[in-house]
C-alpha positions in Angstrom: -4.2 66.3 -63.7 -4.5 68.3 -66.9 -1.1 68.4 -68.5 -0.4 71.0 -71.8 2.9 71.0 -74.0 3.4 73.1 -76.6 5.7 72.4 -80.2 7.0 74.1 -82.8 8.2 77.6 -81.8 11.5 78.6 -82.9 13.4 81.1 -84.9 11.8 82.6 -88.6 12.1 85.4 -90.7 9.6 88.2 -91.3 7.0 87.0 -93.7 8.0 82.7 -93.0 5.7 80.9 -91.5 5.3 78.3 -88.1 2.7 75.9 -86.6 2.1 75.8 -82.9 1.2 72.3 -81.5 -0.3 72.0 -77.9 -1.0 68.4 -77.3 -3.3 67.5 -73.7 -3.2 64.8 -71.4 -4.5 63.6 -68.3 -7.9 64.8 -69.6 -10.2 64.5 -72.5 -10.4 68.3 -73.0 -13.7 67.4 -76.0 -15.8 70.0 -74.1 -12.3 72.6 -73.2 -12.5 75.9 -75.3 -8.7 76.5 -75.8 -6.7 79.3 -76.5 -2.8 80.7 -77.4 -1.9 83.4 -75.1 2.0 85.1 -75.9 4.2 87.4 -73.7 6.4 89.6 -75.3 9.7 90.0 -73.1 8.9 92.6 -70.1 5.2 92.5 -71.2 2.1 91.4 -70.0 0.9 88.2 -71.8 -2.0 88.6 -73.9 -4.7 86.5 -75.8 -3.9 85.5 -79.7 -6.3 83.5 -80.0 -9.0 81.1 -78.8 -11.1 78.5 -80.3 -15.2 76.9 -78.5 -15.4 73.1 -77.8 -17.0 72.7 -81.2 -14.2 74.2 -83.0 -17.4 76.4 -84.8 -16.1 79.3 -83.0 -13.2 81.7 -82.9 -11.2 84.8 -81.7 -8.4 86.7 -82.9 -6.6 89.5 -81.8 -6.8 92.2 -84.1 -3.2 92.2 -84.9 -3.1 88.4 -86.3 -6.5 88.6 -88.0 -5.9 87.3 -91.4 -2.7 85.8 -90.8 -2.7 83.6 -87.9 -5.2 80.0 -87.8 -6.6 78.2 -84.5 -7.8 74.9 -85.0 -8.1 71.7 -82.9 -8.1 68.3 -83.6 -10.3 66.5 -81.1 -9.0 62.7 -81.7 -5.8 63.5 -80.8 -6.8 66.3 -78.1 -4.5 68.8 -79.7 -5.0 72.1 -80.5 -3.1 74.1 -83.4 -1.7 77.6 -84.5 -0.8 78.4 -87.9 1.1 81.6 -87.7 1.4 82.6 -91.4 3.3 86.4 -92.4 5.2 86.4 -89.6 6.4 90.1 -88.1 9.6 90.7 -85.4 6.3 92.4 -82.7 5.2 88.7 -83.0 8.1 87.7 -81.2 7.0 86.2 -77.7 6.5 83.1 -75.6 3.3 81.3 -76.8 1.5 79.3 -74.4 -1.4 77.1 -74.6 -4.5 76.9 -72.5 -7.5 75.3 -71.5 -10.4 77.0 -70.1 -12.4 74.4 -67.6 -16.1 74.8 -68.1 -19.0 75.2 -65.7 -21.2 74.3 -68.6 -19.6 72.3 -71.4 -22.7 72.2 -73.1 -22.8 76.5 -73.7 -20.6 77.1 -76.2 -18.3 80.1 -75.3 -14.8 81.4 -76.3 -13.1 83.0 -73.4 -10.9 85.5 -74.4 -9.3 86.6 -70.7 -6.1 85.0 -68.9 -8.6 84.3 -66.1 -10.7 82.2 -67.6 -8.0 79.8 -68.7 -8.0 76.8 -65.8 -4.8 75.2 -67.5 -1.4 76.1 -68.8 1.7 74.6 -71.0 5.3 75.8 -70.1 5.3 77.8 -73.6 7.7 77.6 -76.6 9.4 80.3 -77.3 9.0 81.8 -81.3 11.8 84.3 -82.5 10.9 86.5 -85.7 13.9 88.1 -87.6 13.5 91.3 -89.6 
C-alpha cells in the first residue's frame, strides 16, 4: 500500500517563504510522476504543480509560475515544494500525489485530480497579509 505524508505547512507572512515535504512509502514511486494539488476553504482543489518520473519535466499553474519550485529527490522517494513570495490567495490545504502509471517508461506530467492514483492527508499552509 502506497502511503504519502506531507511536512512543512504552517503559518507565514506575505512575501516569506515555506518548503513542502511529501515523503512515500510502501512503494518505490522511481517511475510515479507526482504532483501538489491545494484546496482553498469551500473550494474545489486544484493542481499547483506536478513534476515526470525523471524529474526533466514540469507544470505550474499560472499563478505560482516564478515563485513556487517542484523537485523530487528519488533516494529518499520524496518529493518537494518550495513556495517562495508567498500571497494570503495561496492560503489552502496542500496535498501530495502520485499518479500510478500504465507506462512508466512514457514520460508524462499529469496535470488532473483524476490522474493522481495516491493521496497524503495534506498540511495545511496559512499566509498572513
Amino acid at each position: 500500500q502506497v502511503q504519502l505524508e506531507e511536512s512543512g505547512g504552517g503559518l507565514v507572512q506575505a512575501g516569506g517563504s515555506l518548503r513542502l515535504s511529501c515523503v512515500v512509502s510502501g512503494r518505490t514511486i522511481t517511475t510515479y510522476p507526482m504532483a501538489w494539488f491545494r484546496q482553498p476553504l469551500g473550494k474545489d482543489r486544484e493542481i499547483v504543480a506536478a513534476i515526470s518520473w525523471t524529474g526533466g519535466s514540469t507544470y505550474y499553474t499560472p499563478s505560482v509560475k516564478g515563485r513556487f519550485t517542484i523537485s523530487r529527490e528519488k533516494a529518499k522517494n520524496t518529493v518537494f515544494l518550495q513556495m517562495n513570495s508567498l500571497k494570503p490567495e495561496d492560503t489552502a490545504i496542500y496535498y501530495c500525489a502520485a499518479h500510478d502509471p500504465v507506462a512508466p517508461a512514457v514520460v508524462v506530467v499529469p496535470t488532473t485530480l483524476a490522474e493522481y492514483d495516491y493521496w497524503g492527508q495534506g498540511t495545511q499552509v496559512t499566509v498572513s497579509s
